[in-house]
N, CA, C and O of each residue as an XYZ file, in Angstrom:
212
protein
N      53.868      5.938    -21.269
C      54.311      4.588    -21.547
C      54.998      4.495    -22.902
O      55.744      3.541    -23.125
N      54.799      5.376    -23.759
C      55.675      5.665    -25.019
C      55.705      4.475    -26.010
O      56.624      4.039    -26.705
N      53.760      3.887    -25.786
C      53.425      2.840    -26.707
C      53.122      3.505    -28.068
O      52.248      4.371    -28.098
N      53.777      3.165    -29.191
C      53.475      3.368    -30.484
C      51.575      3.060    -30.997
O      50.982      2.004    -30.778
N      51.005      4.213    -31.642
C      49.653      4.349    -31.798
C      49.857      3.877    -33.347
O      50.856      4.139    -34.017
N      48.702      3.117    -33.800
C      47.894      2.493    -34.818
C      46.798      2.279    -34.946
O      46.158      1.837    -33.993
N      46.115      2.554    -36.355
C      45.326      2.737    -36.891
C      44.350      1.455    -36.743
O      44.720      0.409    -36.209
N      43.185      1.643    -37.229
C      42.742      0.119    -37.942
C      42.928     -0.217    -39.220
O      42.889     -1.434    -39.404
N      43.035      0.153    -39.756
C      44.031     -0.108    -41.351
C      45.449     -0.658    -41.083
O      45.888     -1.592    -41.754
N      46.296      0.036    -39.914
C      47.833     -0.247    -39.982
C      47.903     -1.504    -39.025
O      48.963     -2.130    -38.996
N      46.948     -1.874    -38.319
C      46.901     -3.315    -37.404
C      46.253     -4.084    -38.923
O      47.374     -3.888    -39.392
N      45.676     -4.593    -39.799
C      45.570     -5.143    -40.464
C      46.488     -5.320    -41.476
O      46.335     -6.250    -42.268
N      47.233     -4.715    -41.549
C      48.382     -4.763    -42.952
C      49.908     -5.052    -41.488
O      50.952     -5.454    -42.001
N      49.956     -4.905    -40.286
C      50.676     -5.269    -39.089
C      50.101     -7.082    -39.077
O      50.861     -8.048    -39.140
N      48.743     -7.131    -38.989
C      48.778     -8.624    -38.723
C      48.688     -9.304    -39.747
O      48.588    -10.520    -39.583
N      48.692     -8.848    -40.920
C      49.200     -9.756    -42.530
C      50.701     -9.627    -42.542
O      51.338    -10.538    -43.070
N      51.336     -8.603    -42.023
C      52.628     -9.205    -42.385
C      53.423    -10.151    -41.130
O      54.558    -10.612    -41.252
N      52.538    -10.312    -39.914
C      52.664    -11.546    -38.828
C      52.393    -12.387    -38.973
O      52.986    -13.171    -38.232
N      51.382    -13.050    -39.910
C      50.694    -13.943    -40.788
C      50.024    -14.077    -39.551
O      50.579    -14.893    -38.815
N      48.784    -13.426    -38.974
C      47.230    -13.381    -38.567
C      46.410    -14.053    -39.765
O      45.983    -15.201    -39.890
N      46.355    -13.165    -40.427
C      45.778    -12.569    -41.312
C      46.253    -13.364    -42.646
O      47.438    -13.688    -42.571
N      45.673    -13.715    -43.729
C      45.950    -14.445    -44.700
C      45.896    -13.035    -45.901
O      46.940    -12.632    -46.413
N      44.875    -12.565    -46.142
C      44.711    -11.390    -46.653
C      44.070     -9.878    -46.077
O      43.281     -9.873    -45.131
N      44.410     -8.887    -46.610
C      44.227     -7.652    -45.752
C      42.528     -7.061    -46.927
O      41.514     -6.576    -46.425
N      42.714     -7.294    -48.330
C      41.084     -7.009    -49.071
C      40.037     -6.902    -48.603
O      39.366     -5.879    -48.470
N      39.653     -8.630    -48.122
C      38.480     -9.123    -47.282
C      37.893     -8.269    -46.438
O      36.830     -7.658    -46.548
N      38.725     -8.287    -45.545
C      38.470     -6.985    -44.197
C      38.046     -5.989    -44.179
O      37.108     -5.572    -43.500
N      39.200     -5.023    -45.543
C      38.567     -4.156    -45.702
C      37.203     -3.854    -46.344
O      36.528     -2.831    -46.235
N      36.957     -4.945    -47.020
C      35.322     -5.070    -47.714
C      34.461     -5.229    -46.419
O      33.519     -4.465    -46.209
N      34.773     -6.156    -45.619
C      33.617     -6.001    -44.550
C      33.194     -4.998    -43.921
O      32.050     -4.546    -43.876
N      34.927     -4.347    -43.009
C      34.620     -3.133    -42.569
C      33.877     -1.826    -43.821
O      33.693     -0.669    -43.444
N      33.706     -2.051    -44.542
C      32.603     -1.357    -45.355
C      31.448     -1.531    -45.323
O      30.573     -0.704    -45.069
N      31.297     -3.155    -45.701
C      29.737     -3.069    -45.421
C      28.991     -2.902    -44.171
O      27.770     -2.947    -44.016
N      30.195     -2.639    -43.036
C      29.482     -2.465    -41.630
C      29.697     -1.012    -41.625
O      29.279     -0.534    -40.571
N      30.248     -0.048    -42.500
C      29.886      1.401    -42.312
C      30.977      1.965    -42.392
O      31.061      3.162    -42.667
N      32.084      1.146    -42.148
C      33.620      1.927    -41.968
C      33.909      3.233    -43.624
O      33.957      2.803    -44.777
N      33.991      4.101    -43.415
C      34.397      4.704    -44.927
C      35.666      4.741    -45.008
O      36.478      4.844    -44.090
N      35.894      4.631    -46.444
C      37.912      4.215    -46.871
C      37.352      5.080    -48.314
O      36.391      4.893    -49.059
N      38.340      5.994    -48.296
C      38.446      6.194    -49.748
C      39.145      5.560    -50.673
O      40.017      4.865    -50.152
N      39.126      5.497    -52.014
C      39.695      4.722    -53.104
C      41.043      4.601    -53.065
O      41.637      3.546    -53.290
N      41.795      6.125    -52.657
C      42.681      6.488    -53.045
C      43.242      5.683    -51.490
O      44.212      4.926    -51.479
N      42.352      6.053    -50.132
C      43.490      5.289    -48.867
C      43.529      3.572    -49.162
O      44.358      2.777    -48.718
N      42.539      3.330    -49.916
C      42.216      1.540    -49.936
C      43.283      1.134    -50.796
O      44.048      0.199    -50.561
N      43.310      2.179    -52.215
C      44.822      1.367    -52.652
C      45.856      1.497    -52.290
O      46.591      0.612    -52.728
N      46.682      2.694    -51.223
C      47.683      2.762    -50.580
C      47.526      1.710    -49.488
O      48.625      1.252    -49.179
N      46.603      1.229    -48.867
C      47.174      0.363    -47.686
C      47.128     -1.004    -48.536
O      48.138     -1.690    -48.383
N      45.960     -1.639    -49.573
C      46.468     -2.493    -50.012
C      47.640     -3.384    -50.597
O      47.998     -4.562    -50.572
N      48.294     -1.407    -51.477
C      50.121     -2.113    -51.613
C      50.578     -2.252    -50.544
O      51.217     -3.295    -50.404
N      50.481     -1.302    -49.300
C      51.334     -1.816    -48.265
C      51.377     -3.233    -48.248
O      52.464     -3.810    -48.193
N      50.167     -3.932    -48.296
C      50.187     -5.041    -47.509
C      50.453     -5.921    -48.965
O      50.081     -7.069    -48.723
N      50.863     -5.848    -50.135
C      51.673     -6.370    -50.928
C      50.269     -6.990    -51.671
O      50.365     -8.121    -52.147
N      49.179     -6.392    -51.762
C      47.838     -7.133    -52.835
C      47.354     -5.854    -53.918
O      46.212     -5.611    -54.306
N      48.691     -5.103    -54.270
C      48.245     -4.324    -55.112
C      48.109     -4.491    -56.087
O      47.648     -3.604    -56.806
């Protein structure tokens, strides 16, 4: 079907720039405290993506 694959990081910084999403931070703080691991270094690359660097 030659559907383009994404992440859960790249659907959140995808639905902040659709305006879903008001901010992409939040999220990622939750998905932490529910277990998700992000390193420092991927949390501040997707945060600039999504323009809250």
């Amino acid at each position: 079907m030659e559907l383009p694959l994404k992440g859960t990081l790249g659907l959140l910084v995808e639905a902040k720039r659709v305006g879903l999403v008001p901010r992409v931070a939040p999220l990622i703080e939750q998905l932490h405290d529910l277990g998700f691991y992000l390193s420092d270094r991927t949390r501040d690359v997707v945060l600039r993506m999504a323009d809250e660097a």
